[in-house]
C-alpha angles and dihedrals in degrees: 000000000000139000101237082060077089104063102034078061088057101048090045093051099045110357092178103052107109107250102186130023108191122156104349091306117114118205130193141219085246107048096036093050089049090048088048087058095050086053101058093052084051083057092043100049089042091059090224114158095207130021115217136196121211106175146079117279118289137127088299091068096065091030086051103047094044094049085046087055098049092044094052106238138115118274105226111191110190133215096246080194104066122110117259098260091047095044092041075057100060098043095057087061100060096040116167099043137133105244126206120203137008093047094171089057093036088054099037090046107041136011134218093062145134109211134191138171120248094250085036086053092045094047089048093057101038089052093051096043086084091076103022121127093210093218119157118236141216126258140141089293087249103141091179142007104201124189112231117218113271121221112165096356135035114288120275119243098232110200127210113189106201090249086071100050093040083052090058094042106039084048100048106031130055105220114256094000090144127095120233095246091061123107132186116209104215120199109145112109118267091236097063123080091254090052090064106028084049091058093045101041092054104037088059088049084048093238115159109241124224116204129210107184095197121012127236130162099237090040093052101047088049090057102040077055098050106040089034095229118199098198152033158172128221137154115245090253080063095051094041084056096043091058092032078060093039098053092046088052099041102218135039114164100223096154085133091072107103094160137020116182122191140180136123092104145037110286110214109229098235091050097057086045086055090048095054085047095061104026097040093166102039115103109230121193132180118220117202121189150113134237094255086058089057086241135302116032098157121040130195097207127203100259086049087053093043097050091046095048089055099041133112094193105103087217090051093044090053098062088069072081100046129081094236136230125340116262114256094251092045117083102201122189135177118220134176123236092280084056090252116155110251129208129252109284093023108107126223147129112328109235117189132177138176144110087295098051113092104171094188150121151200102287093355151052120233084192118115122226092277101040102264119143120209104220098200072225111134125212153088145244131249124231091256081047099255103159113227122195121216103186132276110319085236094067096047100127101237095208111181093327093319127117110218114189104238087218093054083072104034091053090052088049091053086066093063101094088224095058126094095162149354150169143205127212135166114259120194119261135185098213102048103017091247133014144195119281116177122192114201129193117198137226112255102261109023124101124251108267111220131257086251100052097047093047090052082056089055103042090042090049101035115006140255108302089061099058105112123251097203122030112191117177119206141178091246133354107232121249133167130253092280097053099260109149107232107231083189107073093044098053078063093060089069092048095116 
């Protein structure tokens, strides 16, 4: 099977209903499947053995990845906001490829290229779609190849086959289940895993999408207002923005709203209590999930949202900060370092397998004999089975042979009134190897507390191993475009 099979459903079942709305411009089922399959005989004619998009999300990106997909080749969406070196990179890697976008970046970085505009692109496959045949071709069943962020080496080239995404979608959504008055604001960026498992996921439910190529708070409460979208996704860094706007502006009628989902970050859990305050009928859910799972495998529904949030019951409180159950065609394990199986409550490296895992990458297979993934995900589950993440296993504080859970800390810190943010990273420490560094924003207004106190709020909360060394206070703490914090870069804060 093949992804495109998705949309070519949709356009079958209701080739008028409008499938993207994106700056003022509506597209059907209709008219976007038939532009897909002029794309793809664009692909095919060029020779290109990847089509990338380098741009921000518009009607190129599903028009692109379904005529990707009938033309057999990988999808390659690319981080427009890389710098030059890293996205030269990149595009060497995918040469030749048909690139969609920033032409005058595509030709001066990387040769071997055919490069188009977006408009350019659109008005390409509309126009071949005339005389397109709409078969679908063989490749090497590879849907996306998606790049996964680098750190301390050069980014992985993650690969989806179409048998993994369609495994996600046709297990988790019932085709057509939307009605025709529902609409999706999209604002993630194409190149990240939501972008592409949101477009597929609702236009198999035949949701109308609604694209914001770059989000903003005000833009995206105007056109939440104006298309009357009834659902979303945002990262918690977005959320956090929307009611930051609202508040400021003191009203946004967003009645429409049935559903908000959220996931790509970690959701204080005094941000997502604000949000059911003020949006009391709105189902909220959290999605947790990585590229090489093709998206979402645990899920924190609304009722469990809902229950949690009401709940006196300190356990059940806590799952508000937790990512939820597993979803039912997800098998999900945590192991220690020597891949035991460990208990509920006992933390350790999140393992995950299914139809929708692929586990692999350009040139090799991160799978183990049996198909598990590791994740590099740390967490545990709870007795009742609530996944609860607790960071990359990469950024577990190893203090004195102990491993300490950055967002223990982080969650006791968000108690304090004056804090907005903060993050915890190991610092190195000649006494125990490595120690604990905490870097703290404020909220506009407070004064700053000071290191005693915070650390007697630790000690007294958690104990004394997890009392910071080193305390650094800063304006904002830095995350990505999807709202990860990047442990990174404040690591970098405690280098002298």
């Amino acid at each position: 099977m093949n992804i495109a099979l998705i949309l070519q459903m949709a356009a079958d079942t209701a080739p008028d209903r409008t499938a993207v709305v994106c700056d003022g411009r509506r597209w059907s089922y209709g008219a976007l499947y038939e532009a897909a399959k002029g794309a793809a005989d664009l692909f095919v004619a060029n020779g290109c053995e990847y089509v990338a998009l380098l741009d921000e999300s518009s009607e190129a990106a599903p028009i692109a990845l379904f005529g990707a997909a009938l033309a057999g080749i990988p999808y390659v969406p690319l981080n427009y906001r890389l710098a030059d070196t890293d996205l030269g990179a990149l595009l060497d890697r995918v040469s030749p490829a048909y690139v969609i976008g920033d032409v005058e970046r595509s030709q001066r970085l990387s040769k071997g290229h055919h490069c188009n505009t977006r408009e350019g692109f659109v008005r390409a496959a509309e126009a071949a779609a005339a005389n397109a045949a709409g078969e679908e071709r063989e490749g090497e069943g590879i849907a996306a190849q998606i790049f996964t962020s680098g750190t301390t080496a050069a980014p992985k080239a993650a690969l989806l086959r179409h048998s993994n995404l369609l495994g996600y979608i046709l297990g988790t959504v019932e085709f057509m289940s939307a009605e025709e008055e529902e609409g999706q604001l999209v604002c993630v960026p194409p190149y990240h895993i939501a972008g592409i498992s949101t477009l597929l996921s609702n236009f198999y439910a035949m949701r109308r999408i609604v694209l914001l190529p770059a989000f903003e708070p005000q833009t995206w409460l105007d056109l939440a207002e104006s298309e009357q979208v009834t659902n979303a996704f945002l990262v918690p860094t977005m959320l956090a923005r929307v009611i930051s706007r609202m508040d400021d502006i003191g009203k946004a009628d967003l009645a429409s709203i049935k559903a908000i989902a959220y996931g790509g970050g970690r959701m204080p859990p005094e941000l997502i209590e604000r949000a059911l305050q003020l949006f009391p009928q709105t189902n909220f859910t959290n999605a947790y999930g990585l590229t090489e799972t093709s998206s979402t495998v645990a899920l924190l529904g609304p009722d469990d949202h809902r229950t949690a949030f009401a709940s006196d019951d300190p356990k059940v409180r806590a799952r508000l900060g937790s990512v939820g159950k597993p979803l039912p065609t997800v098998e999900l394990e945590i192991r220690d370092d020597d891949g035991k199986l460990l208990p509920a409550g006992e933390s350790g490296e999140i393992y995950v397998r299914g139809e929708q895992v692929s586990g692999e990458y350009r040139g090799r297979s991160a799978l183990d004999q049996d198909g598990w993934f590791p994740t590099r995900d740390a967490g545990y589950l709870d007795e009742e089975g609530f996944l609860f993440l607790s960071g990359r296993a990469d950024d577990v504080i190893v203090r004195g042979g102990e491993n300490i859970s950055p967002g223990e800390i982080e969650d006791v810190l968000a108690s304090h009134p004056a804090i907005s943010d903060s993050a915890a990273v190991g610092v190195p420490s000649v006494e125990w190897g490595e120690a604990v560094g905490v870097a703290i924003a404020l909220h506009g207004g407070h004064d700053q507390p000071s290191e005693t106190d915070l650390k007697q709020l630790i000690k007294d909360r958690l104990r004394s191993s997890r009392v910071p060394e080193k305390i650094v206070f800063v304006d904002q703490l830095p995350y990505n475009e999807m709202g990860k914090l990047l442990r990174r870069e404040v690591r970098l804060l405690f280098a002298n």
